[in-house]
C-alpha positions as CSV (number, residue, x, y, z in Angstrom):
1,X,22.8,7.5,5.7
2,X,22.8,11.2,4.1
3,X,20.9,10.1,1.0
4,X,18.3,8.3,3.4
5,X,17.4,11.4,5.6
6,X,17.5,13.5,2.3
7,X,14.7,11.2,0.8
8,X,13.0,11.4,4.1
9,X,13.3,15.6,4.3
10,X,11.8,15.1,0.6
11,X,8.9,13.0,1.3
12,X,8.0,14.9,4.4
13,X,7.9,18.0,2.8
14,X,5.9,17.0,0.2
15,X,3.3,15.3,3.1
16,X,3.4,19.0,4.8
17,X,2.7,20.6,1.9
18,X,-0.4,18.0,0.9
19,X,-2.0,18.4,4.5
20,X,-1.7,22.6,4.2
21,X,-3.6,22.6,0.7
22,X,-5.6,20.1,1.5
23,X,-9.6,20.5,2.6
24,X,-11.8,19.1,4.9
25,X,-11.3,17.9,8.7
26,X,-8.3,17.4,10.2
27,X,-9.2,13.2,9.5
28,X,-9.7,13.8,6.2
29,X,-6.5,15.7,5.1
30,X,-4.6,13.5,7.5
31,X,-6.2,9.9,5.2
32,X,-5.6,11.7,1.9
33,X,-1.9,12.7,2.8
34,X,-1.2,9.0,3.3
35,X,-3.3,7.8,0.4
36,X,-1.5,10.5,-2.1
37,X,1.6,10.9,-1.3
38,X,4.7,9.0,-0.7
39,X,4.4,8.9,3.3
40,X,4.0,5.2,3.6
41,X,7.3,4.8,1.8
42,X,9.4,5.9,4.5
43,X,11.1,3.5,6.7
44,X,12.6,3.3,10.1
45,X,15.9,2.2,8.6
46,X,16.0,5.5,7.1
47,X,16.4,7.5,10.5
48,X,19.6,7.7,12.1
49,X,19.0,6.0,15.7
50,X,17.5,8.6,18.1
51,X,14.7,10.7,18.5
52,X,14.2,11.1,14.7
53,X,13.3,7.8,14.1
54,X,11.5,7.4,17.5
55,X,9.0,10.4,16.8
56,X,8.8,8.8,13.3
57,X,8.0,5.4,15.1
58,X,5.4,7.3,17.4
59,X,3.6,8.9,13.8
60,X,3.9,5.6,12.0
61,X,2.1,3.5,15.4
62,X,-0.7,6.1,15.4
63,X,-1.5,5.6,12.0
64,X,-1.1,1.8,11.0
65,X,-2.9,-1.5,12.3
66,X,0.2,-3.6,14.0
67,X,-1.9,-6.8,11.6
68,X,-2.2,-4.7,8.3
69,X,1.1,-2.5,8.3
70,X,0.4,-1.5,4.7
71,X,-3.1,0.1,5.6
72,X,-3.5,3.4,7.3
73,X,-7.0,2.0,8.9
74,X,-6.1,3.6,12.1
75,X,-7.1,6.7,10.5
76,X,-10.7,6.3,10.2
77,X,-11.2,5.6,14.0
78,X,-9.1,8.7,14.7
79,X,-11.2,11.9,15.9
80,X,-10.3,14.8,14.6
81,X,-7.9,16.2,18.0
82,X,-5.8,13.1,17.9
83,X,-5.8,13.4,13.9
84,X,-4.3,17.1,14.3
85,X,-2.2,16.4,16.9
86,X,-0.5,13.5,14.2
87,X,-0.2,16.7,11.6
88,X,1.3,18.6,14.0
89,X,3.8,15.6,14.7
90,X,4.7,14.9,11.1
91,X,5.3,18.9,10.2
92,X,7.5,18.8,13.5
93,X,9.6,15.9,12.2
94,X,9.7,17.3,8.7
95,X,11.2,20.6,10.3
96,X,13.8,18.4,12.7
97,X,15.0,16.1,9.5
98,X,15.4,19.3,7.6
99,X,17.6,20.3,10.3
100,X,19.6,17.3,11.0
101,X,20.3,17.5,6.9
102,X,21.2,20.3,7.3
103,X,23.6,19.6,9.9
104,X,25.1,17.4,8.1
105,X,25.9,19.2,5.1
106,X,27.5,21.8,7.3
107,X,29.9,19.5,8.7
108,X,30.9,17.2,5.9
């Protein structure tokens, strides 16, 4: 499980640091972070049961269509308040799985 939530910390990182250079509304940084980076690659299954993968679950309904889980369509019906509030939620998870990891390399 380790290696999963250290793939996770890196891939959410790398989402955090794409939305904070990126430009343009809160929408638009929010549909290129998922279009160029990694983001969609993550998985459930790589969340230890709990509120990790729950607030992952939460970020992952706002932003897929139940019938197209591949596509991030949700996105472009998003205004821009609910699109921030989703960055907020996905640097807020990258902070806890950093943490968690951390955790765990403190007490193995």
């Amino acid at each position: 499980m380790r290696e999963h939530i250290a793939r996770c910390a890196e891939h959410l990182r790398y989402a955090v640091r794409h939305l904070a250079s990126g430009s343009g509304t809160a929408q638009q940084k929010l549909k290129t972070m998922c279009e160029d980076t990694r983001f969609g690659s993550i998985s459930e299954d790589d969340f230890p049961n709990g509120s990790l993968r729950s607030d992952f679950l939460t970020i992952r309904g706002s932003l897929l269509e139940t019938r197209e889980p591949q596509d991030f369509v949700n996105i472009a019906a998003m205004p821009d308040e609910e699109a921030q509030m989703v960055i907020q939620q996905i640097c807020w998870l990258s902070e806890s799985v950093a943490y968690a990891l951390g955790r765990q390399s403190n007490s193995a």
